[in-house]
C-alpha positions as CSV (number, residue, x, y, z in Angstrom):
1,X,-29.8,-7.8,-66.3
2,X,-29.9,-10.2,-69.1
3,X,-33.4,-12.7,-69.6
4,X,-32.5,-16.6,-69.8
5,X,-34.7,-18.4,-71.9
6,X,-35.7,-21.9,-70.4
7,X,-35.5,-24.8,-72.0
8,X,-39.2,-25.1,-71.9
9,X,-39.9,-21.7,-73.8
10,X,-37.3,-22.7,-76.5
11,X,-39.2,-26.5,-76.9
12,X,-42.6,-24.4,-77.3
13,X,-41.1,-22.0,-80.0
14,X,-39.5,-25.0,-81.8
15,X,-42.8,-26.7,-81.8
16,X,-44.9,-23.6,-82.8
17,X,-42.4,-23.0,-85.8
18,X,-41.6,-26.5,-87.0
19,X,-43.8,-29.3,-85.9
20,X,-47.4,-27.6,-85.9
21,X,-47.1,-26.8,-89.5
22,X,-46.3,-30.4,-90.1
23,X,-49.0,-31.3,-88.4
24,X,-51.2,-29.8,-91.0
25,X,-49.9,-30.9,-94.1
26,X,-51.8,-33.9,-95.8
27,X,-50.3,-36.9,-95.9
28,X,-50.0,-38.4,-99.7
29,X,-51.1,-42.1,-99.8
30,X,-49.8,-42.5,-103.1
31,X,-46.1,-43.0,-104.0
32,X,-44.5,-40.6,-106.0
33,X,-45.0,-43.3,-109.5
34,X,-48.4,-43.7,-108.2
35,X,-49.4,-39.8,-108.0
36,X,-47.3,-39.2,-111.6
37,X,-49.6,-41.5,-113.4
38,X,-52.5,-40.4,-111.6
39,X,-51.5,-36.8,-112.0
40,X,-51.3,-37.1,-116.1
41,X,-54.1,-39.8,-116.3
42,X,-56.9,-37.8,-114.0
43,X,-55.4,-33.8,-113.5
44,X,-59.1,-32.9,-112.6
45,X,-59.7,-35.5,-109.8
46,X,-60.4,-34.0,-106.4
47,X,-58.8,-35.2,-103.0
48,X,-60.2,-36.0,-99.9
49,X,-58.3,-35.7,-96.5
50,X,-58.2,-39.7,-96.3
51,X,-56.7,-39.8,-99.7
52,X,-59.3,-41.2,-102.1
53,X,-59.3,-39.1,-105.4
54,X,-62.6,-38.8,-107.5
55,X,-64.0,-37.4,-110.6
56,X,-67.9,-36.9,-110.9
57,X,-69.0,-38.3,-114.4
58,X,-72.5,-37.9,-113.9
59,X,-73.7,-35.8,-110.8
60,X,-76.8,-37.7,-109.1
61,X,-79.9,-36.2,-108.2
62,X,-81.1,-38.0,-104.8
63,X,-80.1,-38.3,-101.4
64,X,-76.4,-39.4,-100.0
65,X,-76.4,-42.7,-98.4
66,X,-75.6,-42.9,-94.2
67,X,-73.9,-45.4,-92.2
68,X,-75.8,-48.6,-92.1
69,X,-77.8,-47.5,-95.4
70,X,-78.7,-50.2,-97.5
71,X,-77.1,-49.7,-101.3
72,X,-77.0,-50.6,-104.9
73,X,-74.3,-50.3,-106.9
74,X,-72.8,-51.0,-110.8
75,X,-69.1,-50.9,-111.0
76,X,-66.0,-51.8,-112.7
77,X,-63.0,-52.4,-110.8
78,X,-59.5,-52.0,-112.5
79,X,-55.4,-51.6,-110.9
80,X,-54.0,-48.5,-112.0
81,X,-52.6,-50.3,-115.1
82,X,-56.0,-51.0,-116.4
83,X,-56.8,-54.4,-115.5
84,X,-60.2,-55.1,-114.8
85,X,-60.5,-57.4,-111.5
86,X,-63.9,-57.3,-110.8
87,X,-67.5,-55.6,-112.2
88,X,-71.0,-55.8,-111.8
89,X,-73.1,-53.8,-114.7
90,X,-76.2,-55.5,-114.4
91,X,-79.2,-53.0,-113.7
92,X,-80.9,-56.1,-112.5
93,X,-78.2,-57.2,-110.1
94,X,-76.4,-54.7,-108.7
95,X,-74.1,-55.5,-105.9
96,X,-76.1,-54.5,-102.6
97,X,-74.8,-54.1,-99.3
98,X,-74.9,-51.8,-96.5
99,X,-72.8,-49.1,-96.0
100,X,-70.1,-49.3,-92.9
101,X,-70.7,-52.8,-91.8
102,X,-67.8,-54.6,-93.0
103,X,-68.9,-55.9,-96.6
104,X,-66.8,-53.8,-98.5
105,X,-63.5,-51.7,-98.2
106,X,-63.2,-48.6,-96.6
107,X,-62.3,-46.4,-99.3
108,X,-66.2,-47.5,-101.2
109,X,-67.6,-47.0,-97.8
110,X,-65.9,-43.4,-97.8
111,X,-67.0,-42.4,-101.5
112,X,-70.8,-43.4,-101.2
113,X,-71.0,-41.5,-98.1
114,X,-70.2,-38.1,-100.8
115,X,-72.1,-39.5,-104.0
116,X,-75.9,-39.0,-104.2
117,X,-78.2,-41.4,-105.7
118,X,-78.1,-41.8,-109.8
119,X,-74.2,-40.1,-109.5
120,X,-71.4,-41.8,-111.3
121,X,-67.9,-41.4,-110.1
122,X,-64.4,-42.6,-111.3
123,X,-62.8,-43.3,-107.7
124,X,-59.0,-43.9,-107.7
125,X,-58.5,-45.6,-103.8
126,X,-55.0,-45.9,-102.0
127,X,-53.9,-49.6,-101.4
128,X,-54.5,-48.4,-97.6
129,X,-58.3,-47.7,-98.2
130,X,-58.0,-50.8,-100.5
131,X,-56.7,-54.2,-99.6
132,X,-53.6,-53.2,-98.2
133,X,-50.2,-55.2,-97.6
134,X,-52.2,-58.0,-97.8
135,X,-53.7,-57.3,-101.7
136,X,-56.5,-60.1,-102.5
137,X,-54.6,-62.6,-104.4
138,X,-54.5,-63.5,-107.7
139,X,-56.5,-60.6,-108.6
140,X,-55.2,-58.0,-106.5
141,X,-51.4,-57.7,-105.6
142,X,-49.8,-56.2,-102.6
143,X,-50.3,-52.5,-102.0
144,X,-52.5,-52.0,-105.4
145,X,-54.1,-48.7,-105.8
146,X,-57.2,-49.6,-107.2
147,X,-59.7,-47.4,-109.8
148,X,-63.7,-47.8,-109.9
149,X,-66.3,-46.8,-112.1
150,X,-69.2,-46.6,-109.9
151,X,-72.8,-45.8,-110.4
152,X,-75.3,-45.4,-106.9
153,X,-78.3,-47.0,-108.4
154,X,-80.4,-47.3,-104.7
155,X,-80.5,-46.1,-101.5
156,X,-82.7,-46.8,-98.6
157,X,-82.8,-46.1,-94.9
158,X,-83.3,-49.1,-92.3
């Protein structure tokens, strides 16, 4: 007496063969351009699982700041071409603000949650991390990937 497979068995094989190991493959943020130039440019950034890529320049020596930490940072922000957009070097006016609470975008929030205090970091953020669709006109197009230099200068608890 022959077995018949039911449809059910054959849909949990299918998906055990070809969906779950789909399901575990990281999706690239980058297009293909994008993660070329990248690629050539920065061959020994890390990835994270959201995306961001990161070199550490300087390794800090404090602690890591928390959600609704209060921080101080230097930076230079740049497109992936090179343009500078936006910095803040100053030691005596770093940009301060505090982490997860809306004053900055998601992909800083996501890096300063890895860097410890005095650390330096070249961060290269996906456009979705970033300003999106939407960009920040003039200075920052649609779906720009952008690049920081970023220094934690403070940290403190609330």
């Amino acid at each position: 007496m022959s077995r018949m497979r039911s449809p059910l068995s054959f849909l949990v094989l299918l998906f055990a063969v070809v969906v779950a190991p789909l399901a575990h493959a990281q999706r690239e943020f980058f297009t293909p351009d994008q993660l070329d130039y990248i690629q050539q440019k920065w061959p020994e950034a890390k990835r994270t699982n959201t995306g961001l890529r990161y070199i550490i320049q300087q390794p800090g020596d404090g602690i890591s700041p928390r959600s609704g930490d209060s921080v101080s940072v230097l930076y230079v922000g740049a497109l992936l071409d090179g343009t500078v957009f936006d910095k803040q070097l100053n030691p005596a006016h770093p940009l301060a603000f505090r982490v997860d609470r809306g004053a900055v975008i998601d992909g800083w929030n996501q890096v300063l949650k890895l860097m410890k205090l005095h650390e330096k970091r070249l961060v290269i953020i996906p456009a979705a991390l970033a300003y999106g669709s939407r960009g920040r006109p003039p200075a920052i197009p649609r779906d720009a990937v952008l690049v920081f230099e970023m220094e934690l200068v403070d940290v403190s608890r609330e």
